[in-house]
C-alpha positions in Angstrom: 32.0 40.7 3.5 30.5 40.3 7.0 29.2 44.0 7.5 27.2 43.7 4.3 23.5 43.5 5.1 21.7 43.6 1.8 23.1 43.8 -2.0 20.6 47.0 -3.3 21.9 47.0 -7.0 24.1 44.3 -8.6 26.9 44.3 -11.0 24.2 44.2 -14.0 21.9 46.8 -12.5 24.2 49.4 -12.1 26.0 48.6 -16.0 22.2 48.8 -17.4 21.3 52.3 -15.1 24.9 53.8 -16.6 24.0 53.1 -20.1 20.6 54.5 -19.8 22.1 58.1 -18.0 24.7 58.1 -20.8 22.2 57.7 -23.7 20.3 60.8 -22.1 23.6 63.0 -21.5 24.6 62.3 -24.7 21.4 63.4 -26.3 21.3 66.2 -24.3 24.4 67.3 -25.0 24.6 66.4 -29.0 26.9 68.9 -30.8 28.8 69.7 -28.2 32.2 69.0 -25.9 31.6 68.3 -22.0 33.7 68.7 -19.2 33.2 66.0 -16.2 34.2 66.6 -13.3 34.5 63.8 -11.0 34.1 64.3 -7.6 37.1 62.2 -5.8 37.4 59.4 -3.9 34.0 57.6 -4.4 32.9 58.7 -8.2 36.1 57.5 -9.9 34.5 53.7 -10.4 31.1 55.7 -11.9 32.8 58.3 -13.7 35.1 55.7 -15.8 31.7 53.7 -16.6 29.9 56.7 -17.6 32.2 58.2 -19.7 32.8 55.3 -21.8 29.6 54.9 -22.6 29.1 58.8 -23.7 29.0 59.7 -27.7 30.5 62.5 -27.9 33.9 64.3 -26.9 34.7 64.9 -22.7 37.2 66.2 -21.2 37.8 64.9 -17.7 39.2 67.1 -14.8 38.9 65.4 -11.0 38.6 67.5 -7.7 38.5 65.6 -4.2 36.3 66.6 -1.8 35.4 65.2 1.8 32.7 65.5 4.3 32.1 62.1 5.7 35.8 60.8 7.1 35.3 57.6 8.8 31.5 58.2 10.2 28.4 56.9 8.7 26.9 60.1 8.8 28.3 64.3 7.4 30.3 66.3 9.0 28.9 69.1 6.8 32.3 70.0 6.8 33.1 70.1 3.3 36.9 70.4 2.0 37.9 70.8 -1.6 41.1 69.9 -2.8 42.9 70.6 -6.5 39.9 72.3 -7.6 42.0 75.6 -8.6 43.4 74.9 -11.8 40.0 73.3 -13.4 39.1 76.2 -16.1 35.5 75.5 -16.6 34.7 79.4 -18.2 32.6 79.0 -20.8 32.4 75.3 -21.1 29.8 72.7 -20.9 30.1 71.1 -17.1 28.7 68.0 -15.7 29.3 67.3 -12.0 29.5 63.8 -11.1 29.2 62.0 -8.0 27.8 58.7 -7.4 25.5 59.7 -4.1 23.6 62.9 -3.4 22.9 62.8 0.4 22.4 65.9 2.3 23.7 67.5 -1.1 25.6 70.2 1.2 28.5 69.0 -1.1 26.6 69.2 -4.3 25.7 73.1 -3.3 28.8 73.8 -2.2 30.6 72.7 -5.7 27.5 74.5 -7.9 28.8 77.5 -6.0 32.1 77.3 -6.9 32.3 76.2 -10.5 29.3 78.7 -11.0 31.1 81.5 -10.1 33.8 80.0 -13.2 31.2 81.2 -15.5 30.4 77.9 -17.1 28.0 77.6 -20.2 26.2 75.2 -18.2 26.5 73.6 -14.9 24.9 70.7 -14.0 25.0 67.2 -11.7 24.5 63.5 -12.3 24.6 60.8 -9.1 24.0 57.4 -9.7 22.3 57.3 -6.5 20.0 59.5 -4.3 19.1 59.7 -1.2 16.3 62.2 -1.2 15.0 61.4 2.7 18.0 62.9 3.6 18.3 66.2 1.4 18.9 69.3 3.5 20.3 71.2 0.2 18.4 72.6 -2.3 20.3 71.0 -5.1 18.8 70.1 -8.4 20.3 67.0 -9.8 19.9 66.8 -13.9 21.0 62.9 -14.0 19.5 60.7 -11.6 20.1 56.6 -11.8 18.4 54.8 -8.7 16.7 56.5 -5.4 18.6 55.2 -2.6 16.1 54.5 0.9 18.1 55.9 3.9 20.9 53.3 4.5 24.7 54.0 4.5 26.2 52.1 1.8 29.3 51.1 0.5 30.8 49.2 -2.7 31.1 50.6 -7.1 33.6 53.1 -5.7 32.2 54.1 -2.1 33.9 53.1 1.2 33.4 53.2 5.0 36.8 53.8 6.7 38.6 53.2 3.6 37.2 49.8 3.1 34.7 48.3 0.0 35.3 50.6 -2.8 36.1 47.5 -5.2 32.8 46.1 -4.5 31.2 45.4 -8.0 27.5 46.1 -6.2 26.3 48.6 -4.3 25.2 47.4 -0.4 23.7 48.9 2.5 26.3 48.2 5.3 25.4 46.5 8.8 23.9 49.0 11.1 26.4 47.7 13.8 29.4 47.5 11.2 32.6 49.5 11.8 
């Protein structure tokens, strides 16, 4: 992998920082049924970690959303796709994505599952990236803080490439 720069969190780190969110979501959420929704393409890899580690029932629904496309940087353009048929009314809801940038996308996505009338509604990201925040987003579940470097692998990609990565990396500034 040439246009990796730096592993940030290995293989171990990340398993270790998904067992510790779990324990805490599944604490929080004792008693009851949960509903993740994975935000599509880059949270699938987190999603299927963390929901194997949760005790208790979940329900999983998936929605894809873009805003990134093949630059290192947001378009702020945020598209949604198969969102319509997710029934979240009166359920328990747990966003998940595995980086919170800008959180423009995060805001977007509490706007419209909020307006589904949820019993809750709230977010875990493995990663963020709070030098970066230009959303007011409040993000229950946190696993690592992320310095400001684009980075790829555990289910993200630049161009398409480096999801299957089992670390997490800060790409190359000159990469792509």
């Amino acid at each position: 992998m040439d246009d990796v720069q730096e592993i940030l969190f290995d293989a171990r780190a990340i398993a270790e920082k998904v067992r510790e969110i779990a324990a805490r979501i599944s604490a929080d959420y004792a008693g009851k049924e949960l509903v993740l929704i994975c935000i599509l393409k880059g949270a699938a890899v987190f999603t299927a970690d963390l929901m194997r580690r949760l005790a208790l029932p979940v329900a999983v629904e998936f929605v894809q959303v873009a805003s990134y496309g093949v630059s290192t940087t947001s378009s702020k353009q945020i598209v949604a796709m198969h969102d319509e048929e997710i029934d979240v009314s009166g359920r328990h809801v747990l966003l998940v994505d595995t980086i919170i940038d800008t959180g423009t996308t995060m805001e977007y996505l509490f706007k419209k599952f909020g307006a589904r009338h949820p019993a809750t509604l709230k977010a875990v990201a493995l990663l963020d990236k709070k030098s970066r925040r230009t959303a007011a987003v409040t993000i229950s579940y946190i696993g690592f803080e992320l310095p400001d470097k684009f980075v790829v692998g555990y289910g993200m990609d630049h161009g398409g490439k480096y999801r299957n990565l089992p670390y997490i990396a800060a790409l190359r500034s000159d990469a792509g």
